[in-house]
C-alpha positions as MATLAB code, in Angstrom:
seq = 'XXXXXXXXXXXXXXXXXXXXXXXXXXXXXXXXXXXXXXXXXXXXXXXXXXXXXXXXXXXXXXXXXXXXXXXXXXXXXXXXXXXXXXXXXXXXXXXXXXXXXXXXXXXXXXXXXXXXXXXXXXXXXXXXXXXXXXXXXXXXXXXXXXXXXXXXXXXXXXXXXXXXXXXXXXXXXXXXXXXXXXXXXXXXXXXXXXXXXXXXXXXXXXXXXXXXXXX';
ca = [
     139.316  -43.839  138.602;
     142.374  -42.331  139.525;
     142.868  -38.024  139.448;
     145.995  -37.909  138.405;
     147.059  -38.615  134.895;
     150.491  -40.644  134.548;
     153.634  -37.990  133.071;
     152.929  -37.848  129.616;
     148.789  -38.318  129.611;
     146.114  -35.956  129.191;
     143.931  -35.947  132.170;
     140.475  -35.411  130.666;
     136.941  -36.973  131.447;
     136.196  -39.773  129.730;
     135.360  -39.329  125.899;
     132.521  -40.645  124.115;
     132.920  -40.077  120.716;
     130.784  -37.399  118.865;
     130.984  -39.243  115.714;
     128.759  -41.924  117.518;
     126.327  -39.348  119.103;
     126.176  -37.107  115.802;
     127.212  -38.648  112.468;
     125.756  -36.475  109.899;
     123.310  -34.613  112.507;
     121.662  -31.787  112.015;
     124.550  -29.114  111.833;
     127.331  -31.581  112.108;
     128.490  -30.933  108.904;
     131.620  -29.572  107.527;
     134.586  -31.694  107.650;
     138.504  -30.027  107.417;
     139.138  -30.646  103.370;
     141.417  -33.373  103.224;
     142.237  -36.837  106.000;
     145.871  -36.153  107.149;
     147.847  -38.686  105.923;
     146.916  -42.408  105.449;
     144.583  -43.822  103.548;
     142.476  -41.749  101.444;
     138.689  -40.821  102.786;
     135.574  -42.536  101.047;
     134.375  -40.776   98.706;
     130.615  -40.504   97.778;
     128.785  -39.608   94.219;
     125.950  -39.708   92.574;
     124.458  -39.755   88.828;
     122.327  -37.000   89.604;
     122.808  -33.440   88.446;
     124.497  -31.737   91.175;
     122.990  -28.352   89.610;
     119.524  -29.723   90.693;
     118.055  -27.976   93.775;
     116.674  -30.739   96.175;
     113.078  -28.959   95.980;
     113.137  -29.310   92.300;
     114.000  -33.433   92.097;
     111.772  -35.879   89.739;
     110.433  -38.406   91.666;
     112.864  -40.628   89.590;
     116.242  -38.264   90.532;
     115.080  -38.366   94.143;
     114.776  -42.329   94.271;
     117.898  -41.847   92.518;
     119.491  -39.620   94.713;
     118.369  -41.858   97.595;
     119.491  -45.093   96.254;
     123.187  -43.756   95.997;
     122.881  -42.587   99.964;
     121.880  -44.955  101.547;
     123.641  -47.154   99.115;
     126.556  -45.443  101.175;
     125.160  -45.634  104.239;
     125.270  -49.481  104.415;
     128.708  -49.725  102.284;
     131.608  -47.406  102.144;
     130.899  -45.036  104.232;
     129.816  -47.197  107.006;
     132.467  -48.914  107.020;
     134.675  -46.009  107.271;
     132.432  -44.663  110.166;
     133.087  -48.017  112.145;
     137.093  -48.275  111.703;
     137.200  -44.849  113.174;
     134.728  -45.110  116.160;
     136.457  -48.252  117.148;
     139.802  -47.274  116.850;
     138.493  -43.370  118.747;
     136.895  -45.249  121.529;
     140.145  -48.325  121.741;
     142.141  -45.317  122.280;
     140.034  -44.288  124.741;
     139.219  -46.775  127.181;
     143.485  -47.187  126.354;
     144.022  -43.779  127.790;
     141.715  -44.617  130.666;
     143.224  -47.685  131.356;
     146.838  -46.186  131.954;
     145.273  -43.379  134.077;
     143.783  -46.217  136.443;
     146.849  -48.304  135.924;
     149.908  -45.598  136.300;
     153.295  -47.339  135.665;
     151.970  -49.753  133.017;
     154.302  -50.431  130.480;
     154.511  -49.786  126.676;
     153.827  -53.389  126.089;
     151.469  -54.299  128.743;
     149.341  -51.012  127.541;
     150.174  -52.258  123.958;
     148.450  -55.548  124.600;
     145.574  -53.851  126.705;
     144.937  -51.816  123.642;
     144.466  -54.835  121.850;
     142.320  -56.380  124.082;
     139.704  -53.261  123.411;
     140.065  -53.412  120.261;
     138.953  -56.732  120.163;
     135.915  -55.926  122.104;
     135.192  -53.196  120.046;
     135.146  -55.209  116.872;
     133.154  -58.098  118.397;
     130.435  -55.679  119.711;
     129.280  -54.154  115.877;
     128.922  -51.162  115.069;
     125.924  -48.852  114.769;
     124.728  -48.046  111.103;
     126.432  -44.562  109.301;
     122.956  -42.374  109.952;
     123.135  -41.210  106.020;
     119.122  -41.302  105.300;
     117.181  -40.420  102.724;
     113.393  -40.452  101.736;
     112.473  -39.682   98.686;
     108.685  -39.242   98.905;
     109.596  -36.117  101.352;
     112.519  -34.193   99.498;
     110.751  -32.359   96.710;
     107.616  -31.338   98.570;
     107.315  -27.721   97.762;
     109.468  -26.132  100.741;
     110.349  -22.542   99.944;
     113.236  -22.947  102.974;
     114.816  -25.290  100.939;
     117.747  -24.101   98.416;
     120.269  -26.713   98.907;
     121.257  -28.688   95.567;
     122.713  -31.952   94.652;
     126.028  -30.920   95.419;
     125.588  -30.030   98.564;
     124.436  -33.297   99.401;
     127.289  -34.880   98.056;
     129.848  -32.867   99.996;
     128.637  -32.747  103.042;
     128.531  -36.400  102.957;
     132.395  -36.743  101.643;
     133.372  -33.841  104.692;
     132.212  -36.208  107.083;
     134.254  -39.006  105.173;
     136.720  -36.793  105.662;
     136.431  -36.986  109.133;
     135.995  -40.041  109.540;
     139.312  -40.991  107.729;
     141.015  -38.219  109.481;
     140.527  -39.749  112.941;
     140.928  -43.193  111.882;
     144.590  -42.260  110.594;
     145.422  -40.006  113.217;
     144.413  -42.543  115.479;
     147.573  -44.803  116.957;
     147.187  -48.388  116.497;
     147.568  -50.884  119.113;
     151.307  -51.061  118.025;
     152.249  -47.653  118.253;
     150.460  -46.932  121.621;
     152.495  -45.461  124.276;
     151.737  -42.512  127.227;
     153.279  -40.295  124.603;
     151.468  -41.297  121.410;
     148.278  -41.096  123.166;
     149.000  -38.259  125.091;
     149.973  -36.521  121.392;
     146.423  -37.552  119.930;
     144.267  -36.211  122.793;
     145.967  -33.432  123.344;
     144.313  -29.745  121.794;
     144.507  -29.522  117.803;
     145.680  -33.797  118.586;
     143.985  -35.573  116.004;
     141.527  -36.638  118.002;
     140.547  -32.815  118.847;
     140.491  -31.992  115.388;
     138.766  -34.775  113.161;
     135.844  -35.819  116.372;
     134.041  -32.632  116.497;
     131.040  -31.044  115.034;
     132.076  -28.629  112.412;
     129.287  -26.781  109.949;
     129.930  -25.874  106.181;
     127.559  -23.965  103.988;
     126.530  -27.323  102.368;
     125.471  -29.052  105.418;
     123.672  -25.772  107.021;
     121.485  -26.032  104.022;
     120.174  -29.176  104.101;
     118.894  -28.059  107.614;
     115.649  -26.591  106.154;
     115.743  -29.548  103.337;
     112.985  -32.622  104.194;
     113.483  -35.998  103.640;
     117.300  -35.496  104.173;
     117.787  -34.454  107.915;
     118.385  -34.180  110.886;
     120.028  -38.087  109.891;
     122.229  -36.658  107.319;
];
């Protein structure tokens, strides 16, 4: 692997995306309010009072309330979680191709891109790590005073996320030493949507059983 980053290329380790080490983690909540541009983010919601504080659940609103997550876990928000890890990790081995491969030009690297891709894609993608149990939720913790609601938006911030790298991400087409230079660069989209951000909402569910450290 070569030292020296071709003009125009961030010369930086390579980057294994945090969304595949920490997707809803314990702490890595948060999310920055809105996906820049694009596509809009999933979006997740439930039929159970978001009033409710987790410790104070039915056993029928906590199925409930576990249904709808991991409902989302293996639908929307999965799928959502995929598109953007590939496309982070395409641009990736991208980057580190033209720093190996100085020189290269806009439509070899174009076509390289598209070869990851491709290998990304045929190689799956690990399951959004949105759990829930609902025999361990309302089990008397006094540590416990997250609700409903903050449930549902910590899950949507890291939809959020999610959408915000995918569409700050260039595609295969639009890859250039520039354009990727742009997205890894500090406050790049890549800098700003793959990190591990905390919110009030997601700190809470910390103490919360049955829903962490996977959400």
């Amino acid at each position: 692997m070569s030292d020296t980053a071709p003009v125009g290329v961030v010369n930086r380790p390579r980057v294994i995306p945090l969304l595949a080490l920490a997707v809803l983690a314990a702490g890595a909540c948060g999310g920055k309010g809105e996906a820049s541009g694009g596509a809009p983010p999933y979006v997740f919601a439930t039929s159970v009072d978001g009033g409710v504080l987790l410790d104070d659940l039915t056993a029928s609103q906590a199925a409930q309330l576990c249904a709808d997550i991991n409902a989302a876990a293996d639908g929307g928000l999965e799928t959502s979680y995929c598109r953007a890890l590939s496309a982070a990790v395409t641009a990736d081995e991208t980057r580190m191709y033209l720093q190996d491969n100085p020189g290269t030009s806009t439509a070899a690297l174009q076509a390289q891109c598209a070869t990851f891709l491709s290998g990304q894609q045929s190689d799956g993608c690990p399951a959004a790590a949105a759990t829930c149990d609902p025999t361990k939720i309302a089990t008397g913790s006094s540590a416990c005073t997250a609700t409903v609601s903050d449930v549902v938006a910590c899950i949507n911030a890291y939809a959020v996320d999610y959408q915000g790298l995918l569409n700050g991400t260039p595609s295969c087409a639009d890859v250039s030493p520039t354009s990727l230079s742009r997205y890894f660069a500090d406050g790049g989209a890549f800098d700003t949507y793959n990190s591990i951000p905390t919110s009030a909402s997601c700190t809470a569910l910390l103490a919360c059983p049955g829903i962490g450290p996977g959400l």
